[in-house]
N, C-alpha and C positions, 0 to 999 in steps of 0.2 A: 461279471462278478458272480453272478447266479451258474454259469458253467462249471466257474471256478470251484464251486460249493457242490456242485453234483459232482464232478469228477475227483475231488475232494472225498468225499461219503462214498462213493465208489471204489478208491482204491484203499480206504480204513476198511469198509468193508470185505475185501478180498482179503486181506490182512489176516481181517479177523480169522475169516470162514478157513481161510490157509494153514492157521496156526491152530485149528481145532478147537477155539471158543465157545465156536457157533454151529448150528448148521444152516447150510445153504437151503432147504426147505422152508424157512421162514423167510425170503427174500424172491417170492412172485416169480417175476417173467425172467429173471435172472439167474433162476433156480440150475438148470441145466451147464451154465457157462461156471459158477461157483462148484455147483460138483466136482467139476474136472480137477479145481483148484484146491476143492477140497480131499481129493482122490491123489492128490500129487505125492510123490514122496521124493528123497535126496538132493540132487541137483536142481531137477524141475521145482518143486517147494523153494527149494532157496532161492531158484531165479523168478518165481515170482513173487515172493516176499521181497525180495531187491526192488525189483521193479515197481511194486506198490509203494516203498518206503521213497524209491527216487521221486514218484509221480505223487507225492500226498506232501513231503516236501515242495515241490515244484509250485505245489496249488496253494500252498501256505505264502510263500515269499508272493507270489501272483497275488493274491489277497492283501498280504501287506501294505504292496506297491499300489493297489487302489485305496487301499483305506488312510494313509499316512499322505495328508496333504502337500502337493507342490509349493515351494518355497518361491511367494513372488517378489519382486523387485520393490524393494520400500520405496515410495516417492522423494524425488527431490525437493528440499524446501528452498522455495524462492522471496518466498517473504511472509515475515508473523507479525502483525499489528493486534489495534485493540479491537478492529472491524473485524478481521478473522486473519484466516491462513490458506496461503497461495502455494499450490505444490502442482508439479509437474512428472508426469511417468518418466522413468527413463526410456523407454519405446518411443515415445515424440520425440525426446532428443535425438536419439537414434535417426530416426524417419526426417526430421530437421536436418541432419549432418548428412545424411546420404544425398537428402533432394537438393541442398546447398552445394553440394559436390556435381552431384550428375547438370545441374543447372549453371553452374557458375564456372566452371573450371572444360575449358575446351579439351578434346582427345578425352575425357575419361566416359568408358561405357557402359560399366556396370560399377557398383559402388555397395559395399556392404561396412558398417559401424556397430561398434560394441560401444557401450559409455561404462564407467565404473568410476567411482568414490573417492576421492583421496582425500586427507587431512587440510588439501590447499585449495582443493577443485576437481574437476571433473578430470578424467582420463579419456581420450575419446581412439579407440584403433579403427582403423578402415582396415581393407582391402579392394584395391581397384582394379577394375580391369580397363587397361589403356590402350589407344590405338595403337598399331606397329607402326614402329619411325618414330613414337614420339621420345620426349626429354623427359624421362623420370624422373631425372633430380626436380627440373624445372617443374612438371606436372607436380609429384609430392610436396614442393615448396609450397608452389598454388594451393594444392587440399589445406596443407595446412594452417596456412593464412586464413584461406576462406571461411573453411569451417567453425576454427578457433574464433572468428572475427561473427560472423553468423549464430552461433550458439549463445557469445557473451550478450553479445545488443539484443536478441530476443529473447535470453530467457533470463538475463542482469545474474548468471551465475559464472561464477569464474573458470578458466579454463587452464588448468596445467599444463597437459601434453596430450599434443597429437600425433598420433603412429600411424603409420601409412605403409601399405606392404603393396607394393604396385607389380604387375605383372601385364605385361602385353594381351591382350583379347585373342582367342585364339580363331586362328583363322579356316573358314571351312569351303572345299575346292567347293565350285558349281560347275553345273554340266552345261553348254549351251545344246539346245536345240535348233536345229536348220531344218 
């Protein structure tokens, strides 16, 4: 952020010193590199007044994008009494439905989940990666039993659909050595 701000003042101030505001003699050890800019005329001037405006842009939307907070994941509400209220991330579902996968369901090797919100219940997509030779239909069946079945009993929230995008594990030669 602090770069952001000096390269920022940096290129307003070339601007500036370009456009004849100012002069480059009130700006220290930078005096020398401003003159030139200051000294420029026609195409040179306009290419670096371009250049100042692109890079002082750049450093604004750069600043934005640190100051304008990331939008995180509301919690899931699993239950509200008069003791209090039970809620759950959706990253544990997540982490639940992968490890329920990679655990329970033979041939699959790698395993990645999205959860998301519907009206009725949860949404849960995977993406698997499954051994070669295996049954996709038959493996994606399994995920989705298992999962859907695993998510409901441990977190008592209902489950709508689960999407499964299966692809074979890919295979990498090895060399022997003799």
């Amino acid at each position: 952020m602090i770069v952001a701000l000096v390269v920022l003042a940096g290129a307003v101030i070339t601007l500036i010193v370009t456009a004849g505001a100012t002069t480059p003699s009130s700006y220290g050890w930078f005096e020398s590199a401003l003159q030139r800019a200051a000294d420029a005329t026609g195409g040179n001037a306009a290419a670096i007044i371009a250049v100042g405006v692109i890079i002082a842009l750049g450093m604004v939307a750069l600043l934005l994008f640190e100051l304008i907070p990331v939008r995180k994941a509301t919690p899931l509400l699993i239950s509200s009494t008069e003791e209090g209220i039970t809620t759950i991330d959706q990253d544990s579902v997540c982490l639940l439905a992968e490890k329920t996968a990679a655990s329970a369901v033979s041939n699959v090797r790698d395993i990645r989940c999205v959860v998301g919100e519907k009206a009725g219940g949860l949404t849960i997509s995977c993406r698997a990666s499954v051994a070669l030779g295996s049954n996709i239909p038959e493996v994606g069946a399994e995920l989705q039993s298992k999962v859907k079945d695993a998510v409901e009993k441990l977190t008592g929230l209902p489950v709508v659909k689960v999407d499964v995008k299966a692809k074979y594990e890919t295979v990498k030669a090895r060399l022997a050595v003799r």
